[in-house]
C-alpha atoms as one frame of an Amber mdcrd trajectory, in Angstrom:
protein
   6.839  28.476  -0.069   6.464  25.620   1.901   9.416  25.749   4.069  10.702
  28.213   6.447  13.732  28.614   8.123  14.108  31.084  11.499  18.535  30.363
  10.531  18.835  32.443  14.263  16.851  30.084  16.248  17.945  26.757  14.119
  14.096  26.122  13.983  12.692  24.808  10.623   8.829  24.622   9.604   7.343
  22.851   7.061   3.800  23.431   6.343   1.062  22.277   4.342  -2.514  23.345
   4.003  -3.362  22.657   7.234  -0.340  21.143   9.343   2.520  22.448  10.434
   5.958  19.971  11.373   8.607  21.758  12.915  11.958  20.926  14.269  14.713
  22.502  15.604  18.255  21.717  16.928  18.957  21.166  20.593  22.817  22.143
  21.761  23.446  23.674  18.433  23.838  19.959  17.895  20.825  17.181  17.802
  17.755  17.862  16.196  14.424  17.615  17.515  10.337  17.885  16.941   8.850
  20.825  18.455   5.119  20.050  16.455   3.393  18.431  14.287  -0.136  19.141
  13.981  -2.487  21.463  12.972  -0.801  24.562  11.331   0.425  26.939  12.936
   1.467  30.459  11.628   4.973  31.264  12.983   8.244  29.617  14.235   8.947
  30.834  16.968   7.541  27.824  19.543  11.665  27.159  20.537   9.917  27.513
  24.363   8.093  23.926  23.354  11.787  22.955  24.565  12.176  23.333  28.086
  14.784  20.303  29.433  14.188  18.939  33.215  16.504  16.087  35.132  14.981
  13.152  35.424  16.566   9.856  37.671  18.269   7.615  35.701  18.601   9.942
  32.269  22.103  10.477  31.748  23.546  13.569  31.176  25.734  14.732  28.375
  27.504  17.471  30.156  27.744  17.283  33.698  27.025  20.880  34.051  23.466
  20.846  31.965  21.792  18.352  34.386  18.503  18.943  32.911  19.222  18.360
  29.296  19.360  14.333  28.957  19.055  12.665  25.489  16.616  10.011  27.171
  14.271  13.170  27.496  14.945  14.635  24.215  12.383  14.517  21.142  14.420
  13.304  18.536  14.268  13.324  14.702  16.399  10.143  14.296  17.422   9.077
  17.191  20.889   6.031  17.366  21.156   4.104  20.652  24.335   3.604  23.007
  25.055   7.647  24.141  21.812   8.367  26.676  18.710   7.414  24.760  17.301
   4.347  26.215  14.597   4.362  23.637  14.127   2.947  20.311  16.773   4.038
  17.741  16.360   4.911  14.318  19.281   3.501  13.256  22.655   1.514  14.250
  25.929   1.378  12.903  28.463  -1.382  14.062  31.952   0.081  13.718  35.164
  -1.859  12.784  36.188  -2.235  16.481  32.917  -4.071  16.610  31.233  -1.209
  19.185  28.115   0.371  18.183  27.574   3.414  19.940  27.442   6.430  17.697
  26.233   9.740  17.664  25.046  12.072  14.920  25.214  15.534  14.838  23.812
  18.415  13.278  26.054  19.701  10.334  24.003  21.719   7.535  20.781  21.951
   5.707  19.512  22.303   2.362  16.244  22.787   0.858  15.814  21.234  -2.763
  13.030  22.651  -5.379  10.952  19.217  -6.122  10.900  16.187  -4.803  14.171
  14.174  -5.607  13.422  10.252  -6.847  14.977   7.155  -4.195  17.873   5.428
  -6.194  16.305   2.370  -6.775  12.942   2.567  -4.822   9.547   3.633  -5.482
   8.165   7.000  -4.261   6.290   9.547  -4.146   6.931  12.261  -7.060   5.964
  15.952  -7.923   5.101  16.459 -11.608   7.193  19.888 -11.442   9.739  21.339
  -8.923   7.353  24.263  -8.374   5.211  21.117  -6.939   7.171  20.420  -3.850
   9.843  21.742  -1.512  12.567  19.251   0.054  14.320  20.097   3.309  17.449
  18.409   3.739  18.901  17.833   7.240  23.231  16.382   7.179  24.068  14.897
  10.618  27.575  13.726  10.903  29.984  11.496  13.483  32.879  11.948  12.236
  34.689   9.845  14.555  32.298   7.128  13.500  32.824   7.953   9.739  29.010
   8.238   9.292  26.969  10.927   7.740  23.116  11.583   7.710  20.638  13.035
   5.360  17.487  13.480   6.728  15.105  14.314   3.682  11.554  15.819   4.225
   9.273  16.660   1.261   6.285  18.880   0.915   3.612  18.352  -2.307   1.448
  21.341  -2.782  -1.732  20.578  -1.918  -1.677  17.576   0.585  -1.589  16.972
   3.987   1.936  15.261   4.012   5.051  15.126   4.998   7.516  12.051   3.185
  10.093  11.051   5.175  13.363   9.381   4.239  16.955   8.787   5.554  20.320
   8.469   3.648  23.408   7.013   5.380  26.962   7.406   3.750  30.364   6.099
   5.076  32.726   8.851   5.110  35.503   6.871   7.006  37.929   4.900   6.208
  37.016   1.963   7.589  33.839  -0.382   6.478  31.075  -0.407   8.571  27.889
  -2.035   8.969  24.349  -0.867   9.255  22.423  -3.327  11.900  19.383  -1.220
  11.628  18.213   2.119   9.216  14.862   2.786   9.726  12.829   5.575   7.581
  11.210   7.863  10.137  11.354   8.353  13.933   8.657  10.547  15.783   8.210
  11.762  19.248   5.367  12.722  20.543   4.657  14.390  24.114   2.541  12.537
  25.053   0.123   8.794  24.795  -3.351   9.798  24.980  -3.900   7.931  21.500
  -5.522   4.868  20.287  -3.433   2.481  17.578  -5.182   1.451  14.577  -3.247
  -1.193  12.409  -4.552  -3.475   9.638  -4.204  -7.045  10.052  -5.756 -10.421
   8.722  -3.863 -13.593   6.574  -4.983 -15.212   3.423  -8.364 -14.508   2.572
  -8.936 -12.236   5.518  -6.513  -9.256   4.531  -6.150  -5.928   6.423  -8.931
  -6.164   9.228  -9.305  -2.936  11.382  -7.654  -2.880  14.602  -7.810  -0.515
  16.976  -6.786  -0.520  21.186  -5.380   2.367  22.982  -1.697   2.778  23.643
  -0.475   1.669  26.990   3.460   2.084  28.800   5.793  -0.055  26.430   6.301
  -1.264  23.339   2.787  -1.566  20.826   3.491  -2.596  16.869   3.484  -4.629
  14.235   6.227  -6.427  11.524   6.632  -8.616   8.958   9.610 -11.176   8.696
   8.116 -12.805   5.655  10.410 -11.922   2.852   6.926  -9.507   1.930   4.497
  -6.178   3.249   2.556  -9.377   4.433  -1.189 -10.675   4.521  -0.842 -10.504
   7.961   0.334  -7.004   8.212   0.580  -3.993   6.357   3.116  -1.387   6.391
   0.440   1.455   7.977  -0.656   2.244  11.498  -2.473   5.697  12.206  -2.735
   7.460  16.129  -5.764   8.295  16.944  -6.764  11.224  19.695  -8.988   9.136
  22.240 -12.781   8.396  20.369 -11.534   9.395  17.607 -14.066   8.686  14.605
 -14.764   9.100  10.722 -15.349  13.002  10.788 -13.917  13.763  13.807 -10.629
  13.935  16.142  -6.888  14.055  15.427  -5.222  10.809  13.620  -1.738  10.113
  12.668  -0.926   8.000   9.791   2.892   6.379   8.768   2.706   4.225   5.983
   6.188   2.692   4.659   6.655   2.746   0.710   8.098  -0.495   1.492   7.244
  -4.018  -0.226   9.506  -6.460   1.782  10.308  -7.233   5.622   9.123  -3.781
   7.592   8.548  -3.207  10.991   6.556  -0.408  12.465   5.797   0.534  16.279
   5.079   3.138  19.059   6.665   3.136  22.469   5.493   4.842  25.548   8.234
   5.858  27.473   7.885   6.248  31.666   7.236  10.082  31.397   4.234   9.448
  29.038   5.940  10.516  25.648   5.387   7.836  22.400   7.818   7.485  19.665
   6.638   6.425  16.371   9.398   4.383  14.448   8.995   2.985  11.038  11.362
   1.108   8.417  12.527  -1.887   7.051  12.775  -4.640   9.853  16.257  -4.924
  11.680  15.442  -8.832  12.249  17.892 -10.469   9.665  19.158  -7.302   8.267
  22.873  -6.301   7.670  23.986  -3.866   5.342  28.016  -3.505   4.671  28.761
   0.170   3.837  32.477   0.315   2.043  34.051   4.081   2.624  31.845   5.864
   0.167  29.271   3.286   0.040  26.021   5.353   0.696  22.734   3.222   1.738
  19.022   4.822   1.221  16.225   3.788   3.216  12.949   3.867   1.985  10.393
   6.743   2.492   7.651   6.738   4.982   4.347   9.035   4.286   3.133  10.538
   7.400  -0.259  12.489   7.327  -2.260  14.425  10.114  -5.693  15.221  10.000
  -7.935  17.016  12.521 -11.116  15.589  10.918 -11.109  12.289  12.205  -9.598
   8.862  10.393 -11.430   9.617   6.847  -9.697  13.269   6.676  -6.165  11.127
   6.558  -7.825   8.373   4.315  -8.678  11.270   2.006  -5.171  12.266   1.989
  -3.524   8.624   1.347  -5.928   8.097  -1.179  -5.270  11.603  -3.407  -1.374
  11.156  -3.013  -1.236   7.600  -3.951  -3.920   7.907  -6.911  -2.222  10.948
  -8.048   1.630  10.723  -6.860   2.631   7.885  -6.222   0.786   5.315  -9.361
   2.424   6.220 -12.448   1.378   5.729 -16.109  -0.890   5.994 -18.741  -3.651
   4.387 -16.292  -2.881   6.776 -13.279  -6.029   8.388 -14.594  -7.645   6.300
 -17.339 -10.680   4.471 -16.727 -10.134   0.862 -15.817 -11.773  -1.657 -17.875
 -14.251  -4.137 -16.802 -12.807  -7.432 -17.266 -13.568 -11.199 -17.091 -11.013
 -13.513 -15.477 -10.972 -17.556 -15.922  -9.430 -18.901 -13.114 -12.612 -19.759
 -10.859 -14.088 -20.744 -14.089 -12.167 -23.104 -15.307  -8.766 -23.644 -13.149
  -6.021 -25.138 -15.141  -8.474 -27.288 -17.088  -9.016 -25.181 -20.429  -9.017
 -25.028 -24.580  -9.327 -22.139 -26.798 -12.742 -22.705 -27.615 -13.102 -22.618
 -24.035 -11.920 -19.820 -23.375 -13.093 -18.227 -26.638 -16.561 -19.191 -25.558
 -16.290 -17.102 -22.385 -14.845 -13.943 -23.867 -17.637 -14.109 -25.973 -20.099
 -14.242 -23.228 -18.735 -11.173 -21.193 -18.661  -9.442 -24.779 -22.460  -9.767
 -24.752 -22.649  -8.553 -21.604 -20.575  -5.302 -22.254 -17.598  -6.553 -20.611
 -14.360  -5.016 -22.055 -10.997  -7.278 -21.265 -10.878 -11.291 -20.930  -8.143
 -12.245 -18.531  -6.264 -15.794 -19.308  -5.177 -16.618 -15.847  -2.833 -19.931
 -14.822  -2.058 -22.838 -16.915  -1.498 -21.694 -20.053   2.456 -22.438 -20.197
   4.847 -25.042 -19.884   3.087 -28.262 -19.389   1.202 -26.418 -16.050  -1.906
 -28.802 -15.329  -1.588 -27.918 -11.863   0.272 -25.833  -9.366   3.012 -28.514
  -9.205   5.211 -27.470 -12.398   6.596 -24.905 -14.939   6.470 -21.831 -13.335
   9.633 -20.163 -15.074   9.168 -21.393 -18.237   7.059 -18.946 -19.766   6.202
 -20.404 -22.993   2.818 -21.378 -24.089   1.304 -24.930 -23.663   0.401 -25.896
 -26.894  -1.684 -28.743 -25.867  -4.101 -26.272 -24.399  -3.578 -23.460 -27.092
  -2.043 -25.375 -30.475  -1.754 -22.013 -32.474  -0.530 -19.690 -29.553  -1.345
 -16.593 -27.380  -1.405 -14.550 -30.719  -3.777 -16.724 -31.970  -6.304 -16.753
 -28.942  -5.318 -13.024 -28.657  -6.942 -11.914 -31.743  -9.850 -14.466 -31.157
 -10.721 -12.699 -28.465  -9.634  -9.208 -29.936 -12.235 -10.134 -33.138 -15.078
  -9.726 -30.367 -14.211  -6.299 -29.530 -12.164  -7.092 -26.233  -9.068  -6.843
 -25.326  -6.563  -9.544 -23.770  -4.757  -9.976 -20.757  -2.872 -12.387 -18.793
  -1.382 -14.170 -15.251   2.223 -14.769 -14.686   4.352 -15.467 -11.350   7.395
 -14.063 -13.077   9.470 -14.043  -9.158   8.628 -18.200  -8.878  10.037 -21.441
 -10.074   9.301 -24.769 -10.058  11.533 -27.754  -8.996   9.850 -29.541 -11.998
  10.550 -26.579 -14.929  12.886 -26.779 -17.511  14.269 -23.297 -15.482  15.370
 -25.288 -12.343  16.580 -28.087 -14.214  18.937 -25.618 -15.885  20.019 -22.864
 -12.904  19.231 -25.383  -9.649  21.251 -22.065  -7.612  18.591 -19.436  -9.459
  16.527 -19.929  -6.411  16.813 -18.142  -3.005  18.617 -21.278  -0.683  20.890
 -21.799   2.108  23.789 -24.999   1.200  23.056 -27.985   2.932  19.826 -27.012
   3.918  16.080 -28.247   2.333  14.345 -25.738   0.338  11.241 -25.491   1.808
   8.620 -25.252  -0.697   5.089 -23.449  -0.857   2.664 -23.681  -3.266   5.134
 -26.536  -4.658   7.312 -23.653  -5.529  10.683 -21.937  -4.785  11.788 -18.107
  -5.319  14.026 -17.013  -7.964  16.978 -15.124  -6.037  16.008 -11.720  -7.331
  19.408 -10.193  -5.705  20.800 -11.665  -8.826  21.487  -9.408 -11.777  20.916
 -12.477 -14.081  17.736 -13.409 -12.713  16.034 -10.042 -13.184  17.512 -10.305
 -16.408  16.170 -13.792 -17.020  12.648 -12.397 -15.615  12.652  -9.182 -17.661
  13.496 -10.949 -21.214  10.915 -14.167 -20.527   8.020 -11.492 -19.542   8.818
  -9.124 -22.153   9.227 -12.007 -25.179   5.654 -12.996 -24.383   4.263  -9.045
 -23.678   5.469  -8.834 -27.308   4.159 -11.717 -28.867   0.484 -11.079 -28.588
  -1.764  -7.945 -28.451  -2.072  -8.048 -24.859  -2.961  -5.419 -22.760  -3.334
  -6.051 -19.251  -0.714  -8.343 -16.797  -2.161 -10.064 -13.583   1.478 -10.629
 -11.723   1.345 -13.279  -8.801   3.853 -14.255  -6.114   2.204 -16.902  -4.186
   4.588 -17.476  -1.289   7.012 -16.194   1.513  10.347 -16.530   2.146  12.758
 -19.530   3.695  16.098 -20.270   3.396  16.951 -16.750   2.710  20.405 -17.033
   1.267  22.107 -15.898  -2.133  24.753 -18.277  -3.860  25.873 -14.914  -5.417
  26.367 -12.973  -2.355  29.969 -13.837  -0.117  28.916 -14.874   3.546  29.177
 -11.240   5.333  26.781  -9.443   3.023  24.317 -12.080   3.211  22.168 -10.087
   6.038  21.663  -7.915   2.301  19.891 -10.626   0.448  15.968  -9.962   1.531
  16.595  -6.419   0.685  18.436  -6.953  -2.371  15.630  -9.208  -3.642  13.163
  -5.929  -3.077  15.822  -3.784  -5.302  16.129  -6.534  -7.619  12.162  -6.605
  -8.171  11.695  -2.754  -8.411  14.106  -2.693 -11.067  12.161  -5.606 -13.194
   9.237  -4.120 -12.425  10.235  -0.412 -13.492  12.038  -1.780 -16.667   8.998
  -4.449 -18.043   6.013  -1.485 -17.087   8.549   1.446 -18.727   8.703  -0.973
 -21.779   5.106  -1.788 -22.029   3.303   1.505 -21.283  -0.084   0.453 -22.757
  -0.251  -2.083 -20.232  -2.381  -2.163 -17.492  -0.354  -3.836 -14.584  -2.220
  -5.731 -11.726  -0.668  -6.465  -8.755  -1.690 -10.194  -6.896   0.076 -12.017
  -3.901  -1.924 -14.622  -2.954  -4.750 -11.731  -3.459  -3.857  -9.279  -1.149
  -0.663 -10.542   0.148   1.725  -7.699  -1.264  -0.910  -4.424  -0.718   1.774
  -2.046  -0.502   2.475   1.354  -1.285   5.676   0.239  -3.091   3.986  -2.029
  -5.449   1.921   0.834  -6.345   4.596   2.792  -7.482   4.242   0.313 -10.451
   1.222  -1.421 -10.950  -1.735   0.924  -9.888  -3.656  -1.822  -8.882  -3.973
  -4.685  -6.476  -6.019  -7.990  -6.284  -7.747  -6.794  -3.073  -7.712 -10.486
  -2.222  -8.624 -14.538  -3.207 -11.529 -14.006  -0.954 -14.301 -12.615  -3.048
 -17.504 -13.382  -0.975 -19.379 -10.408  -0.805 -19.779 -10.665   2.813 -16.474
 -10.613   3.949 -15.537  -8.007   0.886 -17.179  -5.796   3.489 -14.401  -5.929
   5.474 -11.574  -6.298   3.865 -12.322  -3.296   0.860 -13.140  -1.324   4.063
  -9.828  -1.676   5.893  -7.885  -1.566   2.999  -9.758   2.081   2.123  -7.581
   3.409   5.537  -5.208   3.778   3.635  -5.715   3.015  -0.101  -7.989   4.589
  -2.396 -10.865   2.592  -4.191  -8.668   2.699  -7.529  -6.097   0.374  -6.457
  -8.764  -2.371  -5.152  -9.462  -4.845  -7.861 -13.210  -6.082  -6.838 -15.074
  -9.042  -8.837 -18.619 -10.787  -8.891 -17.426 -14.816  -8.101 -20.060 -18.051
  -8.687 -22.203 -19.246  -5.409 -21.970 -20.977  -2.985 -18.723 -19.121  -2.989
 -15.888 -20.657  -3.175 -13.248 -19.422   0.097 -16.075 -19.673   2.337 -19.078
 -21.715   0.579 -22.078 -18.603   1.392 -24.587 -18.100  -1.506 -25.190 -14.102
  -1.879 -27.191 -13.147  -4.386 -25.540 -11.473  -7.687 -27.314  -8.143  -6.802
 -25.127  -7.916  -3.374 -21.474  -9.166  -4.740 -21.930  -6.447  -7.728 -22.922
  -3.571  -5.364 -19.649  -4.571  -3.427 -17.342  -5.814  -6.542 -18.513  -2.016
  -8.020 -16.923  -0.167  -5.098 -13.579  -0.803  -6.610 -11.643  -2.110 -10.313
 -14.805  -4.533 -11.650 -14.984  -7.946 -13.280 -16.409 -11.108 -12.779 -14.752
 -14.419 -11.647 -16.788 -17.060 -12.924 -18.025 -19.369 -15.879 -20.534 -16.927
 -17.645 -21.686 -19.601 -20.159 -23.490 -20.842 -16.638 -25.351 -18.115 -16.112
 -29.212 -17.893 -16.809 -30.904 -15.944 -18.886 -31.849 -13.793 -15.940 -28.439
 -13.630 -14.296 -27.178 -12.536 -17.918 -29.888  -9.853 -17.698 -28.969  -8.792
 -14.426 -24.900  -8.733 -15.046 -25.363  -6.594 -18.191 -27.183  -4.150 -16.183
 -24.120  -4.133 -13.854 -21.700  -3.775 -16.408 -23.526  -0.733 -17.795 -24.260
   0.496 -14.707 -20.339   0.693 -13.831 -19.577   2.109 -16.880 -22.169   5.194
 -16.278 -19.819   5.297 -12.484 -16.985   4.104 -12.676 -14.894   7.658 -13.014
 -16.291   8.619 -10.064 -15.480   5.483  -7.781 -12.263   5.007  -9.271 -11.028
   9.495  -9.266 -14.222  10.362  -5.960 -13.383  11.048  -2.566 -14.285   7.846
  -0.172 -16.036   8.844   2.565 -17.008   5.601   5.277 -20.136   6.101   6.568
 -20.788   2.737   8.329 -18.460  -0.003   9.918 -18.859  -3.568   9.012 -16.522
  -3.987  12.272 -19.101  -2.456  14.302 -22.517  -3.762  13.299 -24.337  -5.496
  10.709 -24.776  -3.096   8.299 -21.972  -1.247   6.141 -21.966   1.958   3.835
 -19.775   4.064   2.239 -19.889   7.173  -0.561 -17.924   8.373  -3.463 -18.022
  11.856  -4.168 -16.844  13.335  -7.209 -13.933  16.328  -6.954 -16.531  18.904
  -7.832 -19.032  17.749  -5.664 -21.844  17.434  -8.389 -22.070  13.631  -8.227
 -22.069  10.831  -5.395 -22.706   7.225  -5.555 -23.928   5.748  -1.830 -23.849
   2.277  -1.017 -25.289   0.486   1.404 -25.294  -3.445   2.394 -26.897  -5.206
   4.969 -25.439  -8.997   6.164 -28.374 -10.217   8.233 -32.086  -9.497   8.366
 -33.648  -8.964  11.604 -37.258  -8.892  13.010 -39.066  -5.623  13.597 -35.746
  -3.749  12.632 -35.527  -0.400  13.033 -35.836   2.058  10.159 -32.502   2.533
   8.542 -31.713   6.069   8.499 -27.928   7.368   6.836 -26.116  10.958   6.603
 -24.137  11.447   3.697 -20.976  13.180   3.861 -18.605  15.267   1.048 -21.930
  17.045  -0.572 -22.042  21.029  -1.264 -25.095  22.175   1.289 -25.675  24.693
  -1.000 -26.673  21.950  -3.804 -29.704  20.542  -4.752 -29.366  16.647  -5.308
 -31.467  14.011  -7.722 -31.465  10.581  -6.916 -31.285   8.829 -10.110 -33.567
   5.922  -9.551 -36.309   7.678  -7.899 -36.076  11.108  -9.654 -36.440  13.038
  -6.146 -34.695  15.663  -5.282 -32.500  16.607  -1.714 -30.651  19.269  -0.486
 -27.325  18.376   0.241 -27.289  19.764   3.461 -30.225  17.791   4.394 -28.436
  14.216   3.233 -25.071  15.655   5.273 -27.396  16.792   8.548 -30.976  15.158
   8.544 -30.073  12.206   6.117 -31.772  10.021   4.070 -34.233   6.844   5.000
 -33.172   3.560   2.845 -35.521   1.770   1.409 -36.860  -1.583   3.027 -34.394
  -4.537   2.463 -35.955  -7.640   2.823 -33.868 -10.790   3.282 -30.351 -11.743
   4.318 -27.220 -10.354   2.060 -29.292  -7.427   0.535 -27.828  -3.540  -0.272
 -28.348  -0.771  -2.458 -26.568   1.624  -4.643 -27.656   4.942  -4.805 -26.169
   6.934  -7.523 -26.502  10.972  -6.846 -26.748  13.861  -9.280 -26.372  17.686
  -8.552 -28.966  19.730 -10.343 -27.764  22.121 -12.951
């Protein structure tokens, strides 16, 4: 059992493995966080609570001076009644006031972990899997009710947080703000880690120590963001890899979030997470219930890659869905740096059959195959195929392809339209606009208004005609812009505050009902590359395009950020031509596979080009991957060298039974007399005896974990190495 209730003291305690959260309620009334942390083994910490005046904290009965809700640790804290802080939520009431108060009314705790009505989440294959503790708050002179849901999985380090607000009045109200999770903690000896970038420079690492006020990060962008992602992590002060306390929230979130921590004037930081308040306004009818979405927190006491670990089982295992949760991923070939929009069958026929000598297993047609799209100026929404380019079809080039032993897959940007489609010719108010204002274009394109019933039905027919008509088995889906003009024609002018949020409910349901109806598919996430890296998108498509940036040299960074929090399954990684071509660096093909293996491989490029000894050379990777791929895509990650910190990066995979690692290790820059490189593993059994697989010798795995292992000499700029382990029987 997971989740214990002391009913006398009103204290509850959820544990896992190795944390404990518990909460109890304050004044028989508003309920609070006594812990979270490492376990602990009984309940009984209601002395954690000891209330003290403070000047200018407001009291809620005159003859309790010490207890103040400005002081309190709350578990969803609204604003207006005493707390000065950040609220979790806030409901404007027909008399226009806001100031409401929840209170504690009951408690549940649900077998399993219940599905979100509409959003993505995380799930337990069984109800013996998971616990859920369900906390009702009420106001009923406010005619609002909250339930506070907290699930535990068996066998990971979390707790998922979510919030469910119901009007039980009989007036309509309106929610200005309903966040997922609020946390207090006593005190601000941490350091903030969040992951930040923009195009081609996604989900950098981060990191400065909290200070009094207000640290955190949003997105306003219609989108999780390239600039932001829906994660930050606490850190205990030096906090590194293997060592120290850390924090995580990450939001299960795809659209506008925002996510912060506050240091209050006595020292305490609350943690608040959930969809951003800016240009939100949800109308609740009597009975009208709204559900936010759920945020994953995680706690480890061995240092950032002991939370990593975490994030990475739970979304591999709990939160992706489908038949390639846990199948191998195929190593594919896409066209688009080859060739752009200019392309035949033969073409493309000619390529597929060049990866198929290599050993390459899926050809990817990527943009420009439909409509009359000869550049990124037209036909997005008409998804029908350009028979100029392909005169017999997709089926046709399909089994073309398929006759080489491959399989097919290809691009759409089924949430876009073009001004110049036969789509916007026909439904000029499909798009997401405001009347009498421009629509603002990017990428030469508009957004279909996904809030629409008839759009994702539009979306979900057009996909699914073409999904049918060919043997295709893998989807690259796109959205290559933000939002503007955020406005629905279909929406009446006081639920329009609903539209960005809509559009999110309106994608998850296209995006359920297309991968429900095509199981065999292998979905692929893409937003400008890494634009939409989100735990919601995950939900559905189990992997991302890390990002349009695929130089090897700033790969580095951006596969290593987004490992904080994602595991090395959901990062599509591929070998691109030199000089590249976001950044115009020539690496040599050894380096960009070494990085492109760390994650889903392919290759990005014309492999006609290649010479006889690059073909050579990119057969050897293919095979190579094959021989690993299980374990990078199913291994624990372990980081084992910053590319934020120095000039030289590494990282591990480690299968679940120990008996296998793969090491790599890149340098950027050569320098003179350089030290000798010298690197301790991490995840290995000490008690097993290891082969190295190129050299045949053999280590103790202690010794890699404690003494290490000295690399081999590197000579040149852009140079690494893969070292592939083996336990001996």
């Amino acid at each position: 059992m997971s989740i214990h209730v002391d009913a006398e003291r009103r204290i509850f305690h959820l544990q896992t493995l190795n944390t404990s959260y518990i909460l109890g309620i304050a004044r028989d009334k508003y309920p609070m966080q006594l812990h979270y942390g490492k376990r602990l083994r009984g309940t009984d910490v209601s002395d954690l609570f000891q209330p003290q005046a403070r000047a200018f904290s407001t009291t809620v009965d005159p003859s309790d001076a010490d207890f103040s809700l400005d002081t309190l640790a709350h578990e969803y804290p609204g604003y207006g009644s005493g707390d000065f802080r950040e609220p979790a939520y806030e409901a404007e009431l027909p008399n226009g006031t806001t100031v409401t108060e929840l209170a504690y009314v009951s408690y549940s705790i649900v077998q399993g972990k219940p599905a979100l009505a509409g959003l993505p989440a995380v799930y337990a294959e069984g109800e013996e899997e998971a616990e859920t503790l369900v906390i009702v708050l009420e106001d009923a002179a406010a005619g609002l009710r909250a339930e506070l849901s907290y699930s535990v999985l068996n066998g990971f380090d979390a707790i998922i947080r979510s919030a469910r607000l119901t009007n039980i009045g009989s007036g309509a109200l309106k929610l200005n703000r309903a966040l997922s999770v609020a946390l207090d903690l006593p005190h601000d000896q941490f350091e903030l880690i969040q992951l930040s970038g923009s195009w081609a420079r996604e989900r950098h690492l981060v990191r400065a120590p909290l200070h009094s006020g207000r640290q955190g990060i949003d997105s306003k962008r219609g989108a999780s963001s390239h600039q932001q992602n829906p994660f930050l992590a606490l850190l205990s002060p030096h906090a590194g890899e293997d060592n120290g306390e850390a924090y995580g929230f990450s939001l299960v979130y795809s659209g506008n979030f925002v996510a912060g921590a506050d240091v209050d004037q006595y020292g305490t930081t609350r943690v608040t997470m959930g969809i951003n308040p800016f240009g939100f306004r949800w109308n609740l009818a009597p009975g009208e219930s709204f559900q936010t979405p759920e945020a994953v927190l995680v706690y480890s006491d061995s240092g950032i890659g002991g939370m990593s670990r975490t994030y990475h089982r739970l979304y591999r295992t709990r939160l992706a869905r489908g038949l390639f949760r846990d199948e191998p991923r195929p190593v594919l070939i896409n066209n688009w740096e080859a060739t752009y929009f200019g392309f035949d069958a033969d073409k493309i026929e000619a390529i597929a059959r060049a990866g198929q000598e290599l050993g390459i297993e899926l050809f990817v047609l990527d943009d420009g195959w439909f409509g009359r799209r000869d550049d990124d100026t037209t036909s997005l929404g008409d998804w029908f195929v350009d028979t100029r380019k392909l005169p017999d079809g997709l089926g046709d080039l399909a089994e073309r392809v398929k006759r080489l032993g491959m399989q097919f897959g290809l691009w759409f940007e089924p949430e876009m339209v073009s001004p110049d489609s036969e789509l916007y010719r026909a439904h000029p108010d499909w798009c997401l606009h405001v009347p009498d204002r421009r629509r603002s274009q990017g990428r030469n394109q508009l957004i279909l208004d996904l809030s629409r019933q008839e759009v994702c039905d539009y979306i979900i027919e057009a996909v699914g005609s073409v999904l049918s008509s060919a043997p295709i088995t893998y989807v690259k889906w796109d959205m290559n812009r933000h939002m503007t003009e955020i406005g629905s024609a279909s929406l009446p002018p006081e639920r329009q505050g609903e539209t960005a949020h809509r559009y999110m409910l309106g994608l998850y349901r296209v995006m359920d009902e297309i991968t429900a109806k095509f199981p065999h598919v292998l979905f692929e996430s893409c937003s400008g590359g890494g634009g939409r890296f989100d735990p919601g998108i995950l939900h559905y498509m189990p992997q991302t395009w890390t990002s349009d940036n695929t130089d090897a040299v700033e790969r580095l960074k951006i596969q290593y950020g987004t490992s904080i929090v994602y595991p090395a399954s959901a990062m599509g990684a591929h070998i691109s031509a030199v000089p590249n071509h976001q950044v115009h660096r020539s690496t040599p093909l050894s380096m960009r596979g070494d990085v492109a293996m760390s994650g889903n491989f392919g290759y990005e490029l014309d492999l006609t080009a290649l010479t006889p000894e690059e073909r050579e050379e990119a057969a050897a990777q293919v095979a190579f991957y094959k021989e690993i791929r299980s374990l990078v895509q199913q291994g624990d990650m372990y980081r084992l060298r910053s590319p934020f910190e120095g000039n030289e990066t590494a990282w591990m995979f480690v299968s679940p039974d120990r008996g296998e690692a793969l090491v790599g290790y890149f340098r950027v820059l050569a320098g003179p007399n350089a030290p000798q490189a010298r690197l301790r593993l991490q995840g290995l059994d000490p008690d097993k005896d290891y082969v190295l697989q190129e050299t045949g010798a053999v280590y103790g795995g202690d010794r890699l974990m404690h003494a290490g292992l000295i690399l081999p000499q590197l000579h040149g700029d852009f140079r690494s190495k893969l070292l592939h382990f083996v336990a001996v029987s």
